[in-house]
C-alpha positions, 0 to 999 in steps of 0.5 A: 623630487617632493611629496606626490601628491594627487588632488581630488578637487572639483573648483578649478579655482582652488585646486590651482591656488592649492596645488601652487600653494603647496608646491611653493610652500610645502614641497610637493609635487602634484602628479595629477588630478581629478575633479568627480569620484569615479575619476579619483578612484581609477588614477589611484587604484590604477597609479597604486605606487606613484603617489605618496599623499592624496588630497581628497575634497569631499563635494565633487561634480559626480560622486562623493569624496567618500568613495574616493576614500573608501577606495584607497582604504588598502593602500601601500604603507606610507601613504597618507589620504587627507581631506580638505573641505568646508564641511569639516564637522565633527560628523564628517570628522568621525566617519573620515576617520572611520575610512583611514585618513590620516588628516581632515582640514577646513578650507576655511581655516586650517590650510596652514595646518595642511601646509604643516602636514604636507611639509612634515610628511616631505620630510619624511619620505 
């Protein structure tokens, strides 16, 4: 079926290049998206068991990518919380960590690292 994967991603443009991207390359399957915190927050609190990996940008049109991260803290074993954004500084490194994710990357320059986590964690689930 492919790795559920839910994308908090704001920019319409990079969130359908990201989800045909992965989708081809790396085996996922998107499940839905959200482009502000609150709307992140609700589908995966609220879809706690349908998704198995969630790509979270950091700059939303409301709220924080933070939040979104804050909320899932508590989430089922297995399940993997990754960030994606262009400010992927050690600061912003540091307190990702702090809340739980599993991986940050750089949209500029580390979506073949992305690729490699999400075909990776495909394998397995």
């Amino acid at each position: 079926m492919g790795l559920r994967t839910y994308i908090v991603e704001d920019n319409p443009t990079i969130r359908e290049n990201l989800i045909a991207t992965l989708e081809e390359l790396a085996g996922i399957k998107a499940v839905g998206t959200a482009e502000t915190e609150n709307e992140g927050k609700a589908w995966l609190s609220e879809h706690a068991a349908d998704w198995d990996l969630a790509i979270v940008d950091l700059f939303l049109k409301q709220g924080s990518g933070l939040g979104v991260l804050s909320a899932v803290r508590q989430r089922l074993p297995g399940q993997k919380i990754v960030v994606l954004s262009n400010y992927a500084t050690a600061d912003i490194r540091k307190r990702c960590e702090q809340l739980g994710v599993d991986a940050v990357f750089d949209k500029s320059n580390e979506i073949d690292a992305l690729i490699d986590f999400c075909v990776e964690q495909a394998e397995r689930s």
